[in-house]
N, C-alpha and C positions, 0 to 999 in steps of 0.2 A: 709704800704698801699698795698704793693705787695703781702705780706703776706695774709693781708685778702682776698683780690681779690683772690687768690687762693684757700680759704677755700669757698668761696661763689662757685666758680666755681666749685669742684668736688663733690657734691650731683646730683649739676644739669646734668652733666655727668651720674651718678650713676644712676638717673632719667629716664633717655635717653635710657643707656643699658637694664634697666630691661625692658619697652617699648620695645625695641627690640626684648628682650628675649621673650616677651609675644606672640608680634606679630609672630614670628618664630612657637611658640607653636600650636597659633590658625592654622599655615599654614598648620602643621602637622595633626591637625582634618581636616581640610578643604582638607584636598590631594584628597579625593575619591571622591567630588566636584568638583575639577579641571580635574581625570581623565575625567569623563563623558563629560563634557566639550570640552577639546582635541579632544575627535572622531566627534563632531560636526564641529569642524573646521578645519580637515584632512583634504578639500576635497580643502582647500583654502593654502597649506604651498605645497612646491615643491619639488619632491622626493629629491634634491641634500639638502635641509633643513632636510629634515627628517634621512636621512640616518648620516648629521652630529650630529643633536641630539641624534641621539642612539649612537654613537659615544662617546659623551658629559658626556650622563648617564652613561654607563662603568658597573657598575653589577648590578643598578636599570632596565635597560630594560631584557625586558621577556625575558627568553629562550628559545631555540624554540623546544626544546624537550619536550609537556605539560605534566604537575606536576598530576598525576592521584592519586585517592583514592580507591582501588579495592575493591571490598569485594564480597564475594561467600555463595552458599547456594549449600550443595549436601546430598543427601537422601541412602544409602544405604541399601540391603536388607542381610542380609548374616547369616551364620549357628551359630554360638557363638557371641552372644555381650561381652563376656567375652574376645578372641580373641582377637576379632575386637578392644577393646580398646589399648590392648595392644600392637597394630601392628600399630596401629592407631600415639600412642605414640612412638614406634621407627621410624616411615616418619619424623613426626614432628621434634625430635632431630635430623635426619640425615641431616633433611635440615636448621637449626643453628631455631627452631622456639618454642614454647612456648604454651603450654595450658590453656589457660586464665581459663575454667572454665569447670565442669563435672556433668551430672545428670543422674541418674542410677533411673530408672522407671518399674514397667511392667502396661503392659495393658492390654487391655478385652481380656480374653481367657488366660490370663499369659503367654504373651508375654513380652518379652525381649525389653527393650527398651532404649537407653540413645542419650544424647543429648551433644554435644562439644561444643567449643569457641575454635578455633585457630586462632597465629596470626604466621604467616612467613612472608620472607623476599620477596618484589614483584618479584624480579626478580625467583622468587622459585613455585612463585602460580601455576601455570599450570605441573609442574612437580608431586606436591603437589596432586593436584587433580585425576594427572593421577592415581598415585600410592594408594590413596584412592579405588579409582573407583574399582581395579584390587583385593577388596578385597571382592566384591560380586557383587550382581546385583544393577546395578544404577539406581533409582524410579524416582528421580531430582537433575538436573543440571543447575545450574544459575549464571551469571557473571555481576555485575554493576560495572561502574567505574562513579565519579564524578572530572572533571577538577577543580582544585582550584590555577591555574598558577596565574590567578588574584590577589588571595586573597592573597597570597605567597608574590607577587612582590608590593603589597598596604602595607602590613605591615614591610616589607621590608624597602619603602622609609617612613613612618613614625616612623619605629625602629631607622635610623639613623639621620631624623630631630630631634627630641627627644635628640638621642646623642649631636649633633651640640646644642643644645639648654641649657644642663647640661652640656657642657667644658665651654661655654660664662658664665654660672651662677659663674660655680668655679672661674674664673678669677675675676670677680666681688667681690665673696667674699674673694681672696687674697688681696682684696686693703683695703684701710681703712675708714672710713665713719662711720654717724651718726648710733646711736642702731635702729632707725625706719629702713634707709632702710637695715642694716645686717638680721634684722628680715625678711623685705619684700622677701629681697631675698633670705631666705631658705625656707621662706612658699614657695614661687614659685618653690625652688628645689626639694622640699618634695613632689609636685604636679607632676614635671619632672618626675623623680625617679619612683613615683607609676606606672604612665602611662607606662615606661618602663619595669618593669615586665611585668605588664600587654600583654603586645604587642609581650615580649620576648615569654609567654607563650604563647599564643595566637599561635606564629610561630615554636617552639617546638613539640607544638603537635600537627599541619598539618603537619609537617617536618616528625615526626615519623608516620604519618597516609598515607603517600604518602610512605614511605620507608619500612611499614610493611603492610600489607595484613590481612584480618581476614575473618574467614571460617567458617562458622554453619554450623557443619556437624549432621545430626542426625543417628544411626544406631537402625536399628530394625531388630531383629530374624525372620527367618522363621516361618511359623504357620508349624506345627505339626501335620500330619493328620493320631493318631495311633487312634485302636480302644479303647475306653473305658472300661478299664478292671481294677477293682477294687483288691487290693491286699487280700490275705489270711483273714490278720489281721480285715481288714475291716470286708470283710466277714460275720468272726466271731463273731465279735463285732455286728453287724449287726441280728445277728440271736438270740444270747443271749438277744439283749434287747427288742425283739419281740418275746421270750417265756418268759422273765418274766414279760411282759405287757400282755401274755395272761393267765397267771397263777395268774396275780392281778384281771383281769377283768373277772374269773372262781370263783376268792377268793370269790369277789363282789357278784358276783351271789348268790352264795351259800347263803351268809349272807340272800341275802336279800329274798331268799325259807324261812330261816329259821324265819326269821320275820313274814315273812306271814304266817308260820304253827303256831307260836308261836299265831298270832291274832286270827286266829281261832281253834284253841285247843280245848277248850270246844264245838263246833259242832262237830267236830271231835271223841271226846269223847262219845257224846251222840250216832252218830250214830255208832263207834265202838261195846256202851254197846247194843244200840238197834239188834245190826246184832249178836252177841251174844247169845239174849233172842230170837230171834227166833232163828238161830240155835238149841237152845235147845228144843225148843218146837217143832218144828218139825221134828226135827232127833233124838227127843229122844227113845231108842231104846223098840219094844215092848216087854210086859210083859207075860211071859207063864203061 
């Protein structure tokens, strides 16, 4: 009898846990609900409470250094965009950074033109730009940052509820128990687990967006103000195919005189024979 009473008793245990486990999960969606929450009822908890709850929380409260996302926009003007990249390119390595991407253009008039993607390190940006700048004349300069401390410290406390939620699952499945709930409770771990990436990612790459910096730098060449003076070659070439267009359109001509004497030929004929027979008959010379 002991025995059974035993076996009846640990599903319902097993029951109980995953319940738990569920309810933990939901709390970890629910976090950013609770924040909001919180600031509504600051005004009612007493600084010696507050100061122990930060206390409590230990690396879930904010830092008080905020968590910024920089990013920059600068225009330069300068003599070689050929140069310019390549100088461009040893700032960037000098200050441990990386050139995401590169676009080599010209524009109206065949001007020089390309366009960057850098990313460096934040503590490096302002250095970065100075040394940019000092490689022509600066058109535009622009600096945004976006605080994401919140967002940081929100995925943060549901990174590690998540965790706490996947050690309670595993212990569940070291014990022993029917196939329904072993099943139950990997579908739920399998559910844990994904949300976990997820959330890792998620804080990964705000992590490396707060710790790297990215610059759209664009550089454009000087305009160019020589006189227009066309080489030899040209020239030449230039004169050559405008005496043989006018020896085509002389060719033309001619043809088409010749057409037109050729239609009237016989008038021609006639009055040639007619100015002939007087000649003679008039000039014929007299007889002694």
């Amino acid at each position: 009898m002991v025995f059974r009473s035993r076996q009846n008793y640990f599903p319902a245990v097993t029951v109980v846990s995953i319940i738990c486990v569920s309810g933990l999960t939901n709390c970890a969606s629910g976090q950013n609900a609770r924040m909001d929450a919180s600031s509504e009822s600051a005004a009612l908890i007493s600084p010696q409470e507050i100061s122990t709850d930060l206390k409590a929380e230990g690396p879930s409260a904010p830092a008080s250094k905020p968590q910024l996302i920089k990013r920059a926009d600068i225009e330069v003007i300068l003599e070689s965009v050929d140069a310019g990249i390549e100088q461009v390119t040893s700032i960037v390595r000098a200050q441990q950074g990386d050139i995401l991407e590169l676009q080599d253009q010209r524009t109206s008039g065949d001007r020089r033109h390309a366009y960057l993607r850098l990313r460096v390190p934040q503590a490096q940006l302002e250095t970065t730009l100075a040394a940019i700048g000092e490689l022509g004349t600066v058109e535009r300069r622009s600096i945004t940052a976006e605080d994401v401390s919140n967002q940081l410290v929100d995925l943060q406390a549901r990174l590690r509820n998540l965790r706490k939620s996947e050690e309670a699952l595993l212990k569940i499945m070291d014990r022993s128990g029917s196939v329904a709930d072993v099943l139950e409770v990997a579908r739920e771990l399998s559910n844990v687990r994904e949300m976990i990436e997820q959330i890792d990612a998620q804080l990964k790459n705000l992590q490396t967006q707060v710790s790297y910096s990215s610059i759209n730098l664009s550089l454009t060449a000087e305009a160019v103000t020589t006189p227009n003076q066309r080489p030899l070659a040209e020239k030449v070439g230039t004169t050559w195919q405008q005496a043989t267009q006018s020896v085509s359109t002389f060719t033309v001509s001619l043809l088409q005189i010749g057409l037109w004497l050729l239609v009237y030929s016989p008038y021609l004929i006639i009055v040639l024979l007619a100015s002939v027979l007087e000649y003679r008959l008039y000039h014929r010379p007299a007889r002694r």
